[in-house]
Jmol script that loads the backbone (N, CA, C; Angstrom):
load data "model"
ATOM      1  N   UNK A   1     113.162 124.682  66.318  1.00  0.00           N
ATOM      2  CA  UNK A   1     113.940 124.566  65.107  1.00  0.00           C
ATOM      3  C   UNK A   1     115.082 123.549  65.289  1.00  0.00           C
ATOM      4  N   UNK A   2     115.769 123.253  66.462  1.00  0.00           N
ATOM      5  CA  UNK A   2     116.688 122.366  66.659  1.00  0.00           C
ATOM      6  C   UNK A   2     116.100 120.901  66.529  1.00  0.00           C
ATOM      7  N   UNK A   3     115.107 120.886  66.964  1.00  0.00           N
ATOM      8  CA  UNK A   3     114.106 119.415  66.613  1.00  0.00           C
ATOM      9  C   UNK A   3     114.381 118.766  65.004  1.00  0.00           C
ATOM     10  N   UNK A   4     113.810 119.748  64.782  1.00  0.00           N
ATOM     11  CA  UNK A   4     114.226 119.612  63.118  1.00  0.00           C
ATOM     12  C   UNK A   4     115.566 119.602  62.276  1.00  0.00           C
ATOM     13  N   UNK A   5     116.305 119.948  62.775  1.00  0.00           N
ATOM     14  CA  UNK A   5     117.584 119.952  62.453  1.00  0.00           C
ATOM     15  C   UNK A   5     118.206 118.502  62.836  1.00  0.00           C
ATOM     16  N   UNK A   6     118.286 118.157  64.107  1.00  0.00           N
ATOM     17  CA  UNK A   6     118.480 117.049  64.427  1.00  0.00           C
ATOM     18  C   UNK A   6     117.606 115.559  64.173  1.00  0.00           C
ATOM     19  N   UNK A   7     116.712 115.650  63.555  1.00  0.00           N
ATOM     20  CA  UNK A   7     115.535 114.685  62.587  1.00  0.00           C
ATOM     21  C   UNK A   7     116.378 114.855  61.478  1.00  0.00           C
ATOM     22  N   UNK A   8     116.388 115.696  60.846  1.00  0.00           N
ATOM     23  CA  UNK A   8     116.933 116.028  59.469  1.00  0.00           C
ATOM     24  C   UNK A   8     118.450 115.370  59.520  1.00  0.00           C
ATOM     25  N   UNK A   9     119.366 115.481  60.013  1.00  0.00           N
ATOM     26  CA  UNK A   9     120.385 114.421  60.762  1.00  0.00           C
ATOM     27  C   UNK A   9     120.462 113.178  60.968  1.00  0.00           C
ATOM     28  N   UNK A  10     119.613 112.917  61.648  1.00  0.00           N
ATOM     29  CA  UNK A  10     119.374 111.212  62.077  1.00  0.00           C
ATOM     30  C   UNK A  10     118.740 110.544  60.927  1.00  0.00           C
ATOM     31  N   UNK A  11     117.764 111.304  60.373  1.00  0.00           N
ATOM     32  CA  UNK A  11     117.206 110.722  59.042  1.00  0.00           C
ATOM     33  C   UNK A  11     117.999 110.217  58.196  1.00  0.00           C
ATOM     34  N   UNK A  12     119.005 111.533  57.421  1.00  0.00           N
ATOM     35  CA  UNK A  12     120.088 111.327  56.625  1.00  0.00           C
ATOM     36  C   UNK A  12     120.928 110.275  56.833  1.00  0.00           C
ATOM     37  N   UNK A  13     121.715 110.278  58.526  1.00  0.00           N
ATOM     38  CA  UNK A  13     121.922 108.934  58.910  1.00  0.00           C
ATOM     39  C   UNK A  13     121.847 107.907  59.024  1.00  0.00           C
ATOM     40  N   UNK A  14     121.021 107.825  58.917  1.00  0.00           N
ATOM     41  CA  UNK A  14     119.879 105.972  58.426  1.00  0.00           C
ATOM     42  C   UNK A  14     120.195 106.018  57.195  1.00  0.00           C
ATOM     43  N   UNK A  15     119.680 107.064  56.193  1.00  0.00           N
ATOM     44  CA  UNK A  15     119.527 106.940  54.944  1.00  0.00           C
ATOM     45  C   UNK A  15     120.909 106.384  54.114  1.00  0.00           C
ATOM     46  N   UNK A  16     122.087 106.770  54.715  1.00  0.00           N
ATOM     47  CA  UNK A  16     123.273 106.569  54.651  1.00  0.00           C
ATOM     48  C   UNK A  16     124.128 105.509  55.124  1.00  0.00           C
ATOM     49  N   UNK A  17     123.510 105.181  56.096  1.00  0.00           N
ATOM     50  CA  UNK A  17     124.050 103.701  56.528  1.00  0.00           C
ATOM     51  C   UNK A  17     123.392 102.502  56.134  1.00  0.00           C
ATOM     52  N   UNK A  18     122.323 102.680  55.775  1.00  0.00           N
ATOM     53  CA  UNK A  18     121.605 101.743  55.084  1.00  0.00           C
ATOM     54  C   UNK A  18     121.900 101.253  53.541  1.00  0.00           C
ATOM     55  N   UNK A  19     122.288 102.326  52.660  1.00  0.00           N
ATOM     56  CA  UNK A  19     123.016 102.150  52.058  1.00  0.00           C
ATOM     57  C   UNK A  19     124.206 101.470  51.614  1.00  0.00           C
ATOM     58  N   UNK A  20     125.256 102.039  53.079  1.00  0.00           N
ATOM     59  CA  UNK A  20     126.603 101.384  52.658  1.00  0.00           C
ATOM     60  C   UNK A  20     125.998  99.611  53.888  1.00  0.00           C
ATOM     61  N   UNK A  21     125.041  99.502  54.364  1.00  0.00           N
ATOM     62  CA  UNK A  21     124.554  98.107  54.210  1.00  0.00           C
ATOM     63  C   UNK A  21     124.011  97.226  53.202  1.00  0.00           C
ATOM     64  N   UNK A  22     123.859  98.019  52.567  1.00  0.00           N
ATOM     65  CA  UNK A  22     123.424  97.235  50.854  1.00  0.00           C
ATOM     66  C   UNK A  22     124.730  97.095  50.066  1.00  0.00           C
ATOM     67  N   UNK A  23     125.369  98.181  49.927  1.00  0.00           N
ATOM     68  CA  UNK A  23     127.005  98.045  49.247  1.00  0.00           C
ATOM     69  C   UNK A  23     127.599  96.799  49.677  1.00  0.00           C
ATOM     70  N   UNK A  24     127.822  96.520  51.241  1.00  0.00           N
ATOM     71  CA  UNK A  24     128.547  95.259  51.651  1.00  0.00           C
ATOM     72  C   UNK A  24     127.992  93.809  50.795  1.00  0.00           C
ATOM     73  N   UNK A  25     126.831  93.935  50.546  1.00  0.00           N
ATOM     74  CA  UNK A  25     126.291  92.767  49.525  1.00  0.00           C
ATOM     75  C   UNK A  25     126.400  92.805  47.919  1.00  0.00           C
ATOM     76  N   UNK A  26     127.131  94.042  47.814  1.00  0.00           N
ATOM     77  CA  UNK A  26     127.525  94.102  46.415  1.00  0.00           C
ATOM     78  C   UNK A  26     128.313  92.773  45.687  1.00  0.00           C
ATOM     79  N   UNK A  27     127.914  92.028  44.789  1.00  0.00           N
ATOM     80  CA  UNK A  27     129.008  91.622  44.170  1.00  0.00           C
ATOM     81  C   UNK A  27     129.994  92.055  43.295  1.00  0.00           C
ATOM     82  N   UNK A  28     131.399  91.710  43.747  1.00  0.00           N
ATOM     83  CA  UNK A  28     132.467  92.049  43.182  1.00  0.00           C
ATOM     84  C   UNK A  28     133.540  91.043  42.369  1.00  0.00           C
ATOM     85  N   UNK A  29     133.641  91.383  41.582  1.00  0.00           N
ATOM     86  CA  UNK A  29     134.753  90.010  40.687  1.00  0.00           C
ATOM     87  C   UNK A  29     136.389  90.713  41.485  1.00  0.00           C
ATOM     88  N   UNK A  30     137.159  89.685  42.020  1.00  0.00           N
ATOM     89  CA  UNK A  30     137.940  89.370  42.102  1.00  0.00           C
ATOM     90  C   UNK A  30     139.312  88.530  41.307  1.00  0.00           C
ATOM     91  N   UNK A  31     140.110  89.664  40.640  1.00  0.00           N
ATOM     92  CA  UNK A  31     141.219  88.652  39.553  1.00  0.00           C
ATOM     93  C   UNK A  31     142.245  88.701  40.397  1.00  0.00           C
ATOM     94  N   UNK A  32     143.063  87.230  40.191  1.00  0.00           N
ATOM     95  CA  UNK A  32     144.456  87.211  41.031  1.00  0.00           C
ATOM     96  C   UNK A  32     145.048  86.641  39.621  1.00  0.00           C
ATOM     97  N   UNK A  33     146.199  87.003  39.812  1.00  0.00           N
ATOM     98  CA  UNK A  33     146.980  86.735  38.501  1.00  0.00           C
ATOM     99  C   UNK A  33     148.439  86.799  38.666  1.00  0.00           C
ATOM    100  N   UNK A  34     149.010  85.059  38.838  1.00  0.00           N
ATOM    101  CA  UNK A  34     150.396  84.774  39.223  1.00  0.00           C
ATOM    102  C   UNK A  34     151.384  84.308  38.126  1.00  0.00           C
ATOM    103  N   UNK A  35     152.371  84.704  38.206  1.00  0.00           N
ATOM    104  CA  UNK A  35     153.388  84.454  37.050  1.00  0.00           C
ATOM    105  C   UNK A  35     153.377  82.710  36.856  1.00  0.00           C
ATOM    106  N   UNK A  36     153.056  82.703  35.304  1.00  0.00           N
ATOM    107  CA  UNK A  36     153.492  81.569  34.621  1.00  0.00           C
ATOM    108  C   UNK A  36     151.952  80.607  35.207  1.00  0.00           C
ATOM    109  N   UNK A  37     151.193  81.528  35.356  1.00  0.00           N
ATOM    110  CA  UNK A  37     149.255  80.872  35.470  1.00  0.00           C
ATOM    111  C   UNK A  37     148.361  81.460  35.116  1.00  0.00           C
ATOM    112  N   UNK A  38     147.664  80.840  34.827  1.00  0.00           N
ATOM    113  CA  UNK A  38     145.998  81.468  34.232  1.00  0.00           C
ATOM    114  C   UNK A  38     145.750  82.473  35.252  1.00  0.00           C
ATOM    115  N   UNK A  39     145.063  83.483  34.819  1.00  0.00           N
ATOM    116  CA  UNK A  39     144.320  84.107  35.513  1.00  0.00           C
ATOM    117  C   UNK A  39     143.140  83.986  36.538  1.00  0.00           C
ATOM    118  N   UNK A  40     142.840  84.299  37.696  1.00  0.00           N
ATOM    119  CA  UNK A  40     141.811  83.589  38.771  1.00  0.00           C
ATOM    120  C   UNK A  40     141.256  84.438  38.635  1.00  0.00           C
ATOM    121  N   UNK A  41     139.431  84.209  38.462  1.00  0.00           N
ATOM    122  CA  UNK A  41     138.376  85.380  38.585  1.00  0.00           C
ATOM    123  C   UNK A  41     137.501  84.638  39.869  1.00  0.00           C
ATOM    124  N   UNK A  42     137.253  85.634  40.753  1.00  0.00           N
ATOM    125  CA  UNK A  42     135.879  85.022  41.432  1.00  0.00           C
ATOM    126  C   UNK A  42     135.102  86.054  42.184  1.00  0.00           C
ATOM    127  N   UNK A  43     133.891  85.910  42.720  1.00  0.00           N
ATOM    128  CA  UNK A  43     132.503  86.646  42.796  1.00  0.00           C
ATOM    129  C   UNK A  43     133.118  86.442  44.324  1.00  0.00           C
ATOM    130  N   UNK A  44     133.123  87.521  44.706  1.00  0.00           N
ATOM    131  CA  UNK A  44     132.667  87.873  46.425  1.00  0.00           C
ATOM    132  C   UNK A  44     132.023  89.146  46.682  1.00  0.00           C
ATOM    133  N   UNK A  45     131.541  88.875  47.840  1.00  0.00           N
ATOM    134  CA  UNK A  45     130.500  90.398  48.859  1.00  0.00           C
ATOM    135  C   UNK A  45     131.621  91.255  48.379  1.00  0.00           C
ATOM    136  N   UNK A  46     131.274  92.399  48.197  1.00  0.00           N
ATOM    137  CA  UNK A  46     131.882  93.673  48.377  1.00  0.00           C
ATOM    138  C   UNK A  46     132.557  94.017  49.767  1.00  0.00           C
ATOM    139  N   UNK A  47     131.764  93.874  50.552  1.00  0.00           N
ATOM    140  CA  UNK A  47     132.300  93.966  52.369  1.00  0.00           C
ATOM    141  C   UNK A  47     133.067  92.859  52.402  1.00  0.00           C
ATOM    142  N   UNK A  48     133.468  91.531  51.730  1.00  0.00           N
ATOM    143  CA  UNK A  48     134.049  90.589  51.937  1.00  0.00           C
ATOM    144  C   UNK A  48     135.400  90.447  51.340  1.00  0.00           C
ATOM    145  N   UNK A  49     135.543  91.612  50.378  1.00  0.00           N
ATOM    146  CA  UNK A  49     136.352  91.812  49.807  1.00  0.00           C
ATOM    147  C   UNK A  49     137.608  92.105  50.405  1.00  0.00           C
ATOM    148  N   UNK A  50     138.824  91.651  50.280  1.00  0.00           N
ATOM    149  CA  UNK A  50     140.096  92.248  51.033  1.00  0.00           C
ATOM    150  C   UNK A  50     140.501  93.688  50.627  1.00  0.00           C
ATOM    151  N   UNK A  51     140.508  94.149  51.912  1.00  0.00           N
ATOM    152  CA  UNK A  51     140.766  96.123  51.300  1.00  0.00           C
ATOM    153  C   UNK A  51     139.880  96.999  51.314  1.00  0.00           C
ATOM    154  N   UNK A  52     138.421  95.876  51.413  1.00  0.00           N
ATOM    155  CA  UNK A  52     137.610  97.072  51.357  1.00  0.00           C
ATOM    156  C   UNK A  52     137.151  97.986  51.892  1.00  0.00           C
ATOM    157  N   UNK A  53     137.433  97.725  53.322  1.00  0.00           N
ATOM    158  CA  UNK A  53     137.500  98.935  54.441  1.00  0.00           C
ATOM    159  C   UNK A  53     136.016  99.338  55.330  1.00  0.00           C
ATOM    160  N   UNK A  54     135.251  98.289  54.515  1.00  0.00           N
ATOM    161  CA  UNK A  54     134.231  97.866  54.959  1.00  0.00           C
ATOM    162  C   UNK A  54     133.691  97.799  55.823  1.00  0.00           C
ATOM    163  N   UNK A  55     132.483  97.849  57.222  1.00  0.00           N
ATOM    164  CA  UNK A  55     132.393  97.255  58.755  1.00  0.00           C
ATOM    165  C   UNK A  55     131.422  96.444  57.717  1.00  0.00           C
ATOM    166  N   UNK A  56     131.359  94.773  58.728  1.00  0.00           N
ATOM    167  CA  UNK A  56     130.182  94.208  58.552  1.00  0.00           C
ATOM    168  C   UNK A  56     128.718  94.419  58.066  1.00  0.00           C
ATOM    169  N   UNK A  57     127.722  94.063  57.569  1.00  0.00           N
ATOM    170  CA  UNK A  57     126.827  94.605  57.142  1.00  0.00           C
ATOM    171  C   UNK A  57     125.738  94.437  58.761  1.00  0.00           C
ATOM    172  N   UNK A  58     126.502  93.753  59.548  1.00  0.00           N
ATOM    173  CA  UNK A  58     125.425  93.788  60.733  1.00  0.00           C
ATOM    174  C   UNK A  58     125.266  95.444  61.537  1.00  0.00           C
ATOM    175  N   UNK A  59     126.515  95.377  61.584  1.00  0.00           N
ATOM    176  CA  UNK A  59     126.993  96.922  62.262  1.00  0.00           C
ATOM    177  C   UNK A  59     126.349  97.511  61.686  1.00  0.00           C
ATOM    178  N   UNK A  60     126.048  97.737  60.255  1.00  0.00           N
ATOM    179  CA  UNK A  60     125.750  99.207  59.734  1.00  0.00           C
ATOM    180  C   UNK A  60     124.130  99.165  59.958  1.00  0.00           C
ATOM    181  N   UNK A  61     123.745  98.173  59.994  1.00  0.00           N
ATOM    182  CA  UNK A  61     121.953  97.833  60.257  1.00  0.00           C
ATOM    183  C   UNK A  61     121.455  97.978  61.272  1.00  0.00           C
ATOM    184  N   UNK A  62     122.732  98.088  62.619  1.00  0.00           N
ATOM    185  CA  UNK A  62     122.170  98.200  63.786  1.00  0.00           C
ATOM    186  C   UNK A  62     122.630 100.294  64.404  1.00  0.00           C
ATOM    187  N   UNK A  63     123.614 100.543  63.430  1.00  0.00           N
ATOM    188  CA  UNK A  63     123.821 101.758  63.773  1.00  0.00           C
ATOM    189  C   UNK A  63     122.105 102.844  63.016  1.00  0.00           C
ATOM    190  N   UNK A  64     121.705 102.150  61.990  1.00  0.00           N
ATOM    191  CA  UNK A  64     120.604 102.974  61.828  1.00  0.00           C
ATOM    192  C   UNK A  64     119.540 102.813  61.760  1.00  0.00           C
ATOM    193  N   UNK A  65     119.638 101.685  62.834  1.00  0.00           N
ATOM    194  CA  UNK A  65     117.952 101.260  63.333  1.00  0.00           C
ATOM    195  C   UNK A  65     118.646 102.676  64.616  1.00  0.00           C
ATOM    196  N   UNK A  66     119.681 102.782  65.082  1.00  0.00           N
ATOM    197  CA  UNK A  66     119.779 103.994  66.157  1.00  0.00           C
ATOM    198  C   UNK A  66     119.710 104.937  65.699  1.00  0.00           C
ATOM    199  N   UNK A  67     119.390 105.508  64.645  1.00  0.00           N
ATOM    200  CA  UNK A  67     119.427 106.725  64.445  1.00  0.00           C
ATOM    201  C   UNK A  67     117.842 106.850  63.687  1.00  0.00           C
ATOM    202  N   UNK A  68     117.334 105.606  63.126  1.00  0.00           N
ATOM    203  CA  UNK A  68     115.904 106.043  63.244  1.00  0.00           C
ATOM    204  C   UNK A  68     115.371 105.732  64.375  1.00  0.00           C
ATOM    205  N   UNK A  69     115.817 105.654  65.771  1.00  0.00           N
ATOM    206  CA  UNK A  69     115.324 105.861  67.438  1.00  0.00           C
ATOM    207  C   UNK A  69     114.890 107.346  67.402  1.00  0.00           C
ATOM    208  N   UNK A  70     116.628 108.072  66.900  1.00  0.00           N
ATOM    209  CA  UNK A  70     117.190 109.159  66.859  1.00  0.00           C
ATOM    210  C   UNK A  70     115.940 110.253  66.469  1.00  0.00           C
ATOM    211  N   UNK A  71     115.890 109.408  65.366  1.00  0.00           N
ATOM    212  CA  UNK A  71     114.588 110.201  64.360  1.00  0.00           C
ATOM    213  C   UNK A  71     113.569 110.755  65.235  1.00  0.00           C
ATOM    214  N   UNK A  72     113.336 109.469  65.619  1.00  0.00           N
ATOM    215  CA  UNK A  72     112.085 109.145  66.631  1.00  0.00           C
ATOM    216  C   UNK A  72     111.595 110.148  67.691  1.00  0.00           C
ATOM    217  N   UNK A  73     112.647 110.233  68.337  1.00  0.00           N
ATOM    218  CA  UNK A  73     112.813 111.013  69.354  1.00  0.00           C
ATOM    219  C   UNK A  73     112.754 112.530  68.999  1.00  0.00           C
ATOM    220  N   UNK A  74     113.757 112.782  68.170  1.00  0.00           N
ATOM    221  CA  UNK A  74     113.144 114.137  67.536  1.00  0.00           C
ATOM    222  C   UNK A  74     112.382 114.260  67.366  1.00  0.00           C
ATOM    223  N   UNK A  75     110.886 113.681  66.439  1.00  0.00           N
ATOM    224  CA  UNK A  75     109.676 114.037  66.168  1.00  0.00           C
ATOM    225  C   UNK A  75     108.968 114.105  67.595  1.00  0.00           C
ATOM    226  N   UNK A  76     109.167 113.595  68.112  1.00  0.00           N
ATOM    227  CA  UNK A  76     108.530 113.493  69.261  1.00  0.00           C
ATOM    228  C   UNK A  76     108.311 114.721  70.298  1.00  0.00           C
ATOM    229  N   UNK A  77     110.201 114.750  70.474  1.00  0.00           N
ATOM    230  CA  UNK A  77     110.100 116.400  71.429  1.00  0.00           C
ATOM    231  C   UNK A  77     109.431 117.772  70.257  1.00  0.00           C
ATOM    232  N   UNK A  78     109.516 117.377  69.364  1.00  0.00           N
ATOM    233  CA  UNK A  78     108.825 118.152  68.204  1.00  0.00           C
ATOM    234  C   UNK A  78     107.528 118.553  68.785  1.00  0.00           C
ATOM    235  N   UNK A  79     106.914 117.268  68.677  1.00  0.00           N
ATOM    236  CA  UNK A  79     105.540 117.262  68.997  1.00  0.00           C
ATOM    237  C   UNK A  79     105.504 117.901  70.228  1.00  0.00           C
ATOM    238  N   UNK A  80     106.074 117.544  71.525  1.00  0.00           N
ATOM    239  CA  UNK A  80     105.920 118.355  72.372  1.00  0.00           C
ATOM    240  C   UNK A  80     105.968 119.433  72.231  1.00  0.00           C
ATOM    241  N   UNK A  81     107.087 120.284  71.927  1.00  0.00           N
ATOM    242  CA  UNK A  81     107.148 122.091  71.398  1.00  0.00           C
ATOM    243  C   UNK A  81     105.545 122.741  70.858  1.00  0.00           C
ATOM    244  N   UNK A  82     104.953 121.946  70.072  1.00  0.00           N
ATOM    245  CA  UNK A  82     103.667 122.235  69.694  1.00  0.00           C
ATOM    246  C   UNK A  82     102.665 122.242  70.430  1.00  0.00           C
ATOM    247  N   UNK A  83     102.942 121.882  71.493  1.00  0.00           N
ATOM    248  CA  UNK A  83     101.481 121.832  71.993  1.00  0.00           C
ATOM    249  C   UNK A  83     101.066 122.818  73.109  1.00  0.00           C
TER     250      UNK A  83
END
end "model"
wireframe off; spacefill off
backbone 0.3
color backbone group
């Protein structure tokens, strides 16, 4: 039962970091707006954004290729228990 629990974990984990690796490619409009000037609009990454608190989108791609290892490995000792 711990097999599964910890699959069920690592799964979610991927599922979740993969995600906020797609978010970092979000586009976001950016307004800056200084006294006595037009208003500035412009298109950047979401992860590129100042503030956004973001990690790189490399990081998050490489944390859940580790956790579908993670996965991996669980099914595996899984499989062992069964046999």
């Amino acid at each position: 039962m711990e097999t599964a629990i910890d699959y069920a974990e690592a799964y979610r984990g991927a599922k979740d970091l993969v995600k906020l690796a797609k978010l970092t490619k979000e586009p976001v409009v950016l307004t800056k707006k200084e006294a006595g000037k037009p208003r500035e609009e412009s298109v950047v990454a979401y992860g590129d954004a100042p503030g956004s608190g973001l990690s790189p989108t490399k990081e998050y791609a490489e944390r859940a290729l580790n956790e579908i290892l993670g996965a991996s490995l669980a099914l595996d000792a899984a499989i062992g228990f069964m046999k």
